[in-house]
C-alpha positions as CSV (number, residue, x, y, z in Angstrom):
1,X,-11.2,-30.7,-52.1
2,X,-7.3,-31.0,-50.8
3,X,-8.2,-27.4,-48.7
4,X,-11.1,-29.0,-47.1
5,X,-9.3,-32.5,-46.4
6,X,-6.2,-31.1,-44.8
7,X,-9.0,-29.0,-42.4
8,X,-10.8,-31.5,-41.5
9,X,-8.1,-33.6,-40.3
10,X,-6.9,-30.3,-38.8
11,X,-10.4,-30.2,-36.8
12,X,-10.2,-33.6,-35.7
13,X,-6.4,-34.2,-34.3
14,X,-7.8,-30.8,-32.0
15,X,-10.3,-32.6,-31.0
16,X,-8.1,-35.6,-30.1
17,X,-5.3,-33.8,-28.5
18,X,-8.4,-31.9,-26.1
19,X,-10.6,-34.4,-25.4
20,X,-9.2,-36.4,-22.1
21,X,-9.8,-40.3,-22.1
22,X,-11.6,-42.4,-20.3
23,X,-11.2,-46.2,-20.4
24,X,-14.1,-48.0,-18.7
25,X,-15.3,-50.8,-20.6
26,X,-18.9,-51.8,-21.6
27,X,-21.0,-54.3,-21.2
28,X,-22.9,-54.9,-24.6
29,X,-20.6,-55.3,-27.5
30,X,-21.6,-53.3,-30.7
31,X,-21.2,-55.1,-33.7
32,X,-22.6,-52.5,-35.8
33,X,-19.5,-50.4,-35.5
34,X,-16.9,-53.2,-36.7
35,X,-18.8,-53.7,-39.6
36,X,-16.4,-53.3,-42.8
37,X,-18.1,-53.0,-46.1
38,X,-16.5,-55.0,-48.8
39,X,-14.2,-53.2,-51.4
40,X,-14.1,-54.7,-54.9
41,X,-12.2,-57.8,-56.0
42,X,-12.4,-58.8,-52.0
43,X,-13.3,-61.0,-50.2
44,X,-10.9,-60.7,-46.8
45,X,-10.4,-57.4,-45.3
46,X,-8.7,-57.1,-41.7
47,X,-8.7,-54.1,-39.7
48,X,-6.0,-53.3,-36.2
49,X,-6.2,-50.9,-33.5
50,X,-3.4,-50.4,-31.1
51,X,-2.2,-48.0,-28.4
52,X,0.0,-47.5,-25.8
53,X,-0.2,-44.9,-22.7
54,X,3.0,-44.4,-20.4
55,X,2.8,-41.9,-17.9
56,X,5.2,-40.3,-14.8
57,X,4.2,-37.6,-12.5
58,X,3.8,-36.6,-9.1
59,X,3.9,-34.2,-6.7
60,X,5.8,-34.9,-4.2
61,X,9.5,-36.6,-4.8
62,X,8.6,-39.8,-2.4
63,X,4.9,-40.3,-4.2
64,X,5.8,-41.5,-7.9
65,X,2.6,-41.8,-9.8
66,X,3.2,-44.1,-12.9
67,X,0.8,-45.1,-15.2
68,X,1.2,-48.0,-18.1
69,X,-1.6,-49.3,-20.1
70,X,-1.6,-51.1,-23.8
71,X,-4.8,-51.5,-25.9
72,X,-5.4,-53.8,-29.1
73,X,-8.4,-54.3,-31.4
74,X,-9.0,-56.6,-34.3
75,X,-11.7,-57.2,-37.1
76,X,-11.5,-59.7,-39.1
77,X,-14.4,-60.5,-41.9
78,X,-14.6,-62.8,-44.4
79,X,-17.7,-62.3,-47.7
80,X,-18.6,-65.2,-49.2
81,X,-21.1,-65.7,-52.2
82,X,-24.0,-64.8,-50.0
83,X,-23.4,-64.9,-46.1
84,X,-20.3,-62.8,-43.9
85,X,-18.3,-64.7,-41.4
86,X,-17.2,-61.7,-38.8
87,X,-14.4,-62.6,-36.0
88,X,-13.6,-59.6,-33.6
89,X,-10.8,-59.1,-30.2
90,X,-10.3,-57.1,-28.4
91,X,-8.0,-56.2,-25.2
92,X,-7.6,-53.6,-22.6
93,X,-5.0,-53.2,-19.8
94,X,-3.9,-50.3,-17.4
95,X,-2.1,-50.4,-14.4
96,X,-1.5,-47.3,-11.7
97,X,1.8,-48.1,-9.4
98,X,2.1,-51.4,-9.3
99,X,-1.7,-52.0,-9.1
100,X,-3.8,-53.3,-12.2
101,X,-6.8,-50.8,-12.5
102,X,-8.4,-51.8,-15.8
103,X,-8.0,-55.7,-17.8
104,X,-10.6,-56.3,-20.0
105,X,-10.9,-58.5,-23.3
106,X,-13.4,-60.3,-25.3
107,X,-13.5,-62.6,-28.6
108,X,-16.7,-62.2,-31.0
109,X,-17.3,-64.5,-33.8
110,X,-20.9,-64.1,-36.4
111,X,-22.1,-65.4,-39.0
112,X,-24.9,-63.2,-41.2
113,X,-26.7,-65.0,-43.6
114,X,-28.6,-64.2,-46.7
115,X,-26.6,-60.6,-46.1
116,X,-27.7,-58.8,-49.2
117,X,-31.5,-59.2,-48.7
118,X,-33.3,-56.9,-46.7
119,X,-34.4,-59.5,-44.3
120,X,-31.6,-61.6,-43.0
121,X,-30.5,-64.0,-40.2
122,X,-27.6,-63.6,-37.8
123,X,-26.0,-66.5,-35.1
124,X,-23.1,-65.1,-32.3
125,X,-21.2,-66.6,-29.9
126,X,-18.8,-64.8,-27.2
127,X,-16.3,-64.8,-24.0
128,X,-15.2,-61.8,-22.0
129,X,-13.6,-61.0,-19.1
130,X,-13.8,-57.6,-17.0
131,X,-11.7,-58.2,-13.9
132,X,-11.7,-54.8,-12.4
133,X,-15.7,-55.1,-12.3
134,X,-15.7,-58.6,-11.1
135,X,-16.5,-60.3,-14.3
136,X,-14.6,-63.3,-15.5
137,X,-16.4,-64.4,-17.7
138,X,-18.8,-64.0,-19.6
139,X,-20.1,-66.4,-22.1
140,X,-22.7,-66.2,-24.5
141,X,-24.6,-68.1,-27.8
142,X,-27.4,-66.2,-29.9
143,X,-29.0,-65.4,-32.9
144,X,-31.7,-63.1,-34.2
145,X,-33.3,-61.5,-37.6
146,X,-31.9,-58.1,-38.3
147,X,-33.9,-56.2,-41.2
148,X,-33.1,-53.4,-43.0
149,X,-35.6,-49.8,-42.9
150,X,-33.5,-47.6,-44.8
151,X,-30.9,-47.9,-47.5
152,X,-30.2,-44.4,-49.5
153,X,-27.0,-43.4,-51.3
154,X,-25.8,-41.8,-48.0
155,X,-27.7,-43.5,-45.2
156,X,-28.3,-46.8,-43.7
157,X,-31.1,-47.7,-40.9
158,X,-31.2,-51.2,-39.6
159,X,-33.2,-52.9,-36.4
160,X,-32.6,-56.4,-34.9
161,X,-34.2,-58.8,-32.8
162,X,-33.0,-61.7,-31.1
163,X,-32.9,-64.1,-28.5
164,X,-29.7,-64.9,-26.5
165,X,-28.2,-67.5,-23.9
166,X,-26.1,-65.6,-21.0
167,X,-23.6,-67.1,-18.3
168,X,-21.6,-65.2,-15.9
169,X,-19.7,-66.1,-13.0
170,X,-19.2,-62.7,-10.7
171,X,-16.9,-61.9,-7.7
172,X,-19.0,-59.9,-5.0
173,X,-17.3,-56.7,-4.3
174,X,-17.3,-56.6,-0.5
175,X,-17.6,-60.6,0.7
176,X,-15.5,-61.9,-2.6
177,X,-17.8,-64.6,-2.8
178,X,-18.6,-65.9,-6.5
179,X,-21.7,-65.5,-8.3
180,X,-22.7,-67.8,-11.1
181,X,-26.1,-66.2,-13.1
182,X,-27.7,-68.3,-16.4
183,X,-30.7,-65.9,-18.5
184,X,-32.1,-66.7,-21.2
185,X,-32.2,-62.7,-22.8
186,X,-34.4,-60.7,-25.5
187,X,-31.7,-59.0,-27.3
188,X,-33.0,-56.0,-29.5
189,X,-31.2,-53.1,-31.3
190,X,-31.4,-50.0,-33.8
191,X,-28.6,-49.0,-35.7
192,X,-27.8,-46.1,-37.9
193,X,-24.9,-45.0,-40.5
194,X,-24.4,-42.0,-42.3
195,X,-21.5,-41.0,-44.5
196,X,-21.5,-37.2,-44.8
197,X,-18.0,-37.7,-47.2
198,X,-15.6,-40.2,-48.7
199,X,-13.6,-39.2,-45.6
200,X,-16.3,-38.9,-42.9
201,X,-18.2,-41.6,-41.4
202,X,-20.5,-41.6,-38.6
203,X,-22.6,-45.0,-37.5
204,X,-24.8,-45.1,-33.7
205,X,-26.2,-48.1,-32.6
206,X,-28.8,-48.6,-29.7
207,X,-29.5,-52.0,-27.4
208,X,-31.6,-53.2,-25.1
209,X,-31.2,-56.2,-23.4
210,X,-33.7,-58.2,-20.5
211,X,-34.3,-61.3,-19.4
212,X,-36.5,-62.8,-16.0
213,X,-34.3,-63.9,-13.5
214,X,-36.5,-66.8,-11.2
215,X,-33.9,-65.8,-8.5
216,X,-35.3,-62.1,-7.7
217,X,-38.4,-62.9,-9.7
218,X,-37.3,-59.6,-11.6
219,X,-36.5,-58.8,-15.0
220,X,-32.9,-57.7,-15.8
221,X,-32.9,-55.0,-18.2
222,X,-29.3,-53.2,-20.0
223,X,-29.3,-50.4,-21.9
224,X,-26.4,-49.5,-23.9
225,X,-25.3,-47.0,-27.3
226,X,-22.9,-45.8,-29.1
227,X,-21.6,-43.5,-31.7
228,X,-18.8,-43.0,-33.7
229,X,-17.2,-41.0,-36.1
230,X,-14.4,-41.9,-38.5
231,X,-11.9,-39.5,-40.4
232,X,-9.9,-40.9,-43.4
233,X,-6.9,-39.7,-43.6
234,X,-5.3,-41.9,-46.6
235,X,-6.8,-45.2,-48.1
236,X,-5.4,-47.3,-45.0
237,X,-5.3,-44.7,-41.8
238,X,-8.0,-42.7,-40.3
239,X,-8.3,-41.4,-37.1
240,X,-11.3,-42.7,-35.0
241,X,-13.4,-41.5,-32.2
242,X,-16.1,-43.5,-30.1
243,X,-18.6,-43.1,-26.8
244,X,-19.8,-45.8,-25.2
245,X,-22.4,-46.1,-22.7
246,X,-23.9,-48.6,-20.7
247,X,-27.3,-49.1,-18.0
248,X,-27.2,-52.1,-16.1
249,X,-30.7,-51.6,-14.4
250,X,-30.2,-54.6,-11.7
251,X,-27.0,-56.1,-11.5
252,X,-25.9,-59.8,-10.6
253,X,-24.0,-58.2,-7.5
254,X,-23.1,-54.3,-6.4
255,X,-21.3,-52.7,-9.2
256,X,-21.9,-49.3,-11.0
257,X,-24.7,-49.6,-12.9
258,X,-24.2,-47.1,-15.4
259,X,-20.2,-46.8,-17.3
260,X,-18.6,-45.1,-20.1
261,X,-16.1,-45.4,-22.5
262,X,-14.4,-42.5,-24.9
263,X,-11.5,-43.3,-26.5
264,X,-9.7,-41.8,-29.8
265,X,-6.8,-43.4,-31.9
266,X,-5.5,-44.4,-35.4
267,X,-6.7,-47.3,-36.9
268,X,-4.4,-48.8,-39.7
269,X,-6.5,-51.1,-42.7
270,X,-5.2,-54.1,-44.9
């Protein structure tokens, strides 16, 4: 068992050290990956992310290229008798030069009722902010039933449905003017978890996202997933490694409709 530990970790600091990063942020958030089961005798567990980039080169002695950028996540959740009380940041900043290319942040809070039955009932509410793309902010208030398909010693399956309140206030890429947008959104998802080991973990979630906007007399539609794996390392470090992806079908004014986000680090537990 220690033989196969120490390769795994092996195989998966590789796969950090050759994967290159890209940090473009998403639009949908996916709860499904900050879920944290509850370990015994607990009620509170809290989990941190943080990273730091610092680059210099160039090639040419009068064209410095420097690059500084700082990340930080945190999950908070709280299990009471019968209902989980979920608060979640996170915060994202790069600059090139002197010239920010990336500041992005959000603040989630949930509660999920009844969260031991099969059938239960969730309510959300969250603020974000995605300068580079235009966005600041973002608010939003929902809720939705999520039930459970599949629960086996090594997998879970789980789908949601929902109904959400959207408003957004946009700067237009080329005039700079400001665009406010209010929907009233289906919110729908499928999410599955599988742990192949005490020390590997992999969850992928799937949303979609639409709601008729009077304006264009058009639905808006988003598409989004993501995946993750997880590698233990000890009982409070892994190593973890996420895609993103998200489809914005018609946005509220000219961005890139579809982004990505990979990113790899070391999460610490307490």
């Amino acid at each position: 068992m220690a033989s196969e530990r120490r390769i795994l970790i092996t195989l998966t600091v590789l796969l950090t050290i050759l994967i290159a990063t890209t940090e473009v942020s998403a639009q949908i958030l996916n709860i499904e990956r900050y879920r944290l089961e509850q370990e015994e005798d607990k009620s509170f567990l809290m989990k941190a992310t943080m990273g730091l980039s610092i680059y210099n080169r160039s090639a040419a002695e009068d064209s410095p290229v420097d690059l500084f950028g700082y990340n930080g996540r945190i999950n908070a959740i709280y299990f009471s008798e019968k209902h989980i009380y979920t608060a979640i940041g996170q915060i994202d900043y790069l600059k090139i030069n002197e010239n920010p290319f990336l500041n992005f942040g959000y603040v989630h809070l949930r509660g999920h009722f009844f969260s031991e039955n099969n059938s239960s009932f969730e309510v959300f509410t969250q603020a974000s902010y995605d300068n580079f793309r235009g966005l600041d902010p973002r608010v939003l208030l929902g809720s939705g039933l999520r039930q459970k398909l599949l629960d086996t010693d090594r997998s879970l399956i789980y789908a949601g449905v929902g109904v959400l309140y959207e408003w957004e206030r946009w700067k237009h890429p080329q005039d700079k003017n400001i665009v406010e947008s209010n929907l009233l959104k289906s919110t729908n998802y499928i999410s599955y978890r599988l742990s192949v080991n005490e020390y590997l973990d992999f969850n992928a979630i799937a949303y979609f996202q639409t709601g008729y906007d009077s304006g264009i007399e058009k639905f808006r539609n988003r598409v989004s997933g993501n995946f993750n794996l997880n590698s233990k390392i000890c009982d409070r470090f892994s190593i973890t490694n996420s895609f993103d992806f998200s489809y914005e079908q018609r946005p509220i004014v000219p961005i890139t409709g579809f982004i990505f986000n990979f990113r790899t680090g070391i999460s610490y537990s307490w």
